[in-house]
C-alpha positions in Angstrom: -3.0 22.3 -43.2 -1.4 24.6 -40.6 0.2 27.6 -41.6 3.6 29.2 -40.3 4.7 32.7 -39.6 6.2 32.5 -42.7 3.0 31.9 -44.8 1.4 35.0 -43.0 4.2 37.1 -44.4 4.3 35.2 -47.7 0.3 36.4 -48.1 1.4 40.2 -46.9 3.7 40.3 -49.8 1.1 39.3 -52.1 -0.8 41.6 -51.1 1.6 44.7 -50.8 2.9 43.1 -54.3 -0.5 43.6 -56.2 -2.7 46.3 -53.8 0.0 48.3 -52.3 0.2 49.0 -48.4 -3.7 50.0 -47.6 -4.6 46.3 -48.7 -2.6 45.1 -44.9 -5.3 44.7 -42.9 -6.4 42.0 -40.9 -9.5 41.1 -43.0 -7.8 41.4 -45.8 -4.8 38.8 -44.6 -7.6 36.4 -43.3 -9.2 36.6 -46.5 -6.2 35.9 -48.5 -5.0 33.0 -46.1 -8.6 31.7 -45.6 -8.0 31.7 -42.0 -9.7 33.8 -38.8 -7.7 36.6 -36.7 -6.6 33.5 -34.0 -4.7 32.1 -36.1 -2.8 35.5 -37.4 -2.8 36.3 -33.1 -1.3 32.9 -32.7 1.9 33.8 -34.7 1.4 38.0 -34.6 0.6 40.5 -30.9 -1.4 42.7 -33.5 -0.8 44.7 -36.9 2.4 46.7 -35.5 4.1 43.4 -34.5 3.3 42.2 -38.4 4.5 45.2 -39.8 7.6 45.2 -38.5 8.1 41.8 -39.2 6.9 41.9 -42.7 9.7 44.2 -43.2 12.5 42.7 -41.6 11.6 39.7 -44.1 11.9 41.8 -46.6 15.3 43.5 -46.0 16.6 39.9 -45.7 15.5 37.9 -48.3 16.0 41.2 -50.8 19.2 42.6 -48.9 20.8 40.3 -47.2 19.8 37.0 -48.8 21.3 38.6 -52.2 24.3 39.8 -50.4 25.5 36.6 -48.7 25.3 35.0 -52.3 28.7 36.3 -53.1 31.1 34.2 -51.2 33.8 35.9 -49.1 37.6 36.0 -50.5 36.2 36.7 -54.5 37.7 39.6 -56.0 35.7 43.2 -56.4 35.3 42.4 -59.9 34.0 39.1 -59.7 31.5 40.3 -56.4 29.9 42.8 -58.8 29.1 40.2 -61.5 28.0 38.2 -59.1 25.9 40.3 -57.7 24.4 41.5 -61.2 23.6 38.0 -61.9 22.0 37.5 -58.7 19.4 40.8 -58.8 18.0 39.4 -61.6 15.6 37.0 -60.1 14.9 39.2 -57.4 11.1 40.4 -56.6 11.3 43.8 -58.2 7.3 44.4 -57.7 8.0 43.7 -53.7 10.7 46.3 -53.4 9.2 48.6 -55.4 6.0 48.0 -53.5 7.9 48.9 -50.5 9.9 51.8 -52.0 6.1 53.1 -52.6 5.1 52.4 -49.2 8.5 54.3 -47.7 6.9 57.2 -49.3 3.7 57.6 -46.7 5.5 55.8 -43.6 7.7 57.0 -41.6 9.1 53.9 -40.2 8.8 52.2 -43.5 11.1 54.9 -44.4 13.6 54.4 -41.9 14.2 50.8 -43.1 14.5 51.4 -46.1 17.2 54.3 -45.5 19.1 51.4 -43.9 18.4 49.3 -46.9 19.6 52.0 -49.6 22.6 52.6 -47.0 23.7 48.8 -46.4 23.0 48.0 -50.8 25.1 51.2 -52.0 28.0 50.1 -48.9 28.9 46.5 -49.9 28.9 48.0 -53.5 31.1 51.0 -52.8 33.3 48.0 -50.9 33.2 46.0 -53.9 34.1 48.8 -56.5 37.3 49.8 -54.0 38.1 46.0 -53.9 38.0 46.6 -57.6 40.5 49.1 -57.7 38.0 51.4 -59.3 38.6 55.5 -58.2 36.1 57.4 -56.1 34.4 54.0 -55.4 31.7 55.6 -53.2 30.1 57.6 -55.9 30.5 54.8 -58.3 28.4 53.1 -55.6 25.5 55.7 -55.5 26.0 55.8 -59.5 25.5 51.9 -60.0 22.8 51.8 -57.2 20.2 54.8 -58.5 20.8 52.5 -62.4 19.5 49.6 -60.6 16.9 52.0 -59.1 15.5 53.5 -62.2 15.9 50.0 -64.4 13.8 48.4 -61.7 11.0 51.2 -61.7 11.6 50.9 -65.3 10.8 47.2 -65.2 14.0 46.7 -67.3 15.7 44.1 -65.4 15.6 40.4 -66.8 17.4 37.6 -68.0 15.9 38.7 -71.6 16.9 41.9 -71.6 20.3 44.0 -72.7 20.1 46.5 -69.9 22.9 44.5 -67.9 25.2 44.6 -70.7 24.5 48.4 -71.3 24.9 48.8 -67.7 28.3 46.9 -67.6 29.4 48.7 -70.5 28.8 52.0 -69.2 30.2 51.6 -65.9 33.6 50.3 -67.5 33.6 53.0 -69.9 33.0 55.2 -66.7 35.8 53.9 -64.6 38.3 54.1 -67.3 37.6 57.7 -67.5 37.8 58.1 -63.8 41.3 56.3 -64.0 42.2 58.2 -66.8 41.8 61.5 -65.1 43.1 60.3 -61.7 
């Protein structure tokens, strides 16, 4: 069978998944894919070239993918379920595995600066579009929840975080509205 581009990544996430960022090296790809270093240079210039693209898979299918899943024209309110719903079948071990990696890389880093940025911006655009006050650090406030429930391992269908979550974030802009 001949393998894509894709499937190269695919077997770099499994790897950065379970082994963290040391385990993405050539042998280590070959090995996983059962394939030799032409094939990888057939798709790939060299480890750099992967890299980068290994990351720019992951900021869309985790970012942007999850993003463009709320269709245009809904309402703030109806955006942020939405989007709720949607994180929840996200690959939490892949972002965190990149989170951990952002730690030791520089350039790692600078993605996932733009990451954090572009996640907390559509939802400070969502809470204004909700009407909710000081929307921005609402944003920052509902982003580092997700943050710590996903090092936390605490997001799933089968568990009452999200409802804990929602409940404390209304309670949280009804208090902000309260005050002005």
């Amino acid at each position: 069978m001949r393998r894509t581009r894709g499937d190269w990544l695919d077997a770099g996430f499994a790897l950065l998944r379970e082994e963290g960022e040391h385990a993405l090296n050539l042998e280590r790809l070959c090995g996983q894919m059962s394939l030799t270093r032409g094939s990888f240079y057939h798709h790939f210039g060299g480890m750099p070239e992967y890299r980068q693209a290994l990351l720019q898979a992951w900021q869309d299918s985790l970012t942007e993918q999850v993003i463009a899943q709320v269709p245009e024209g809904v309402s703030g309110h109806e955006a942020l379920s939405l989007l709720n719903q949607a994180v929840v079948g996200l690959d939490h071990r892949l972002d965190l595995a990149f989170r951990a990696w952002s730690l030791r890389d520089t350039a790692v880093q600078e993605v996932m600066n733009e990451v954090d940025a572009r996640r907390i911006g559509i939802l400070t655009l969502w809470h204004e579009q909700a009407g909710h006050p000081r929307a921005g650090e609402l944003a920052q406030l509902d982003y580092a929840t997700f943050l710590g429930a996903q090092a936390l391992g605490r997001i799933g269908a089968d568990n009452h975080l999200q409802e804990m979550h929602a409940l404390a974030m209304s309670a949280l802009v009804a208090e902000l509205s309260r005050r002005g």
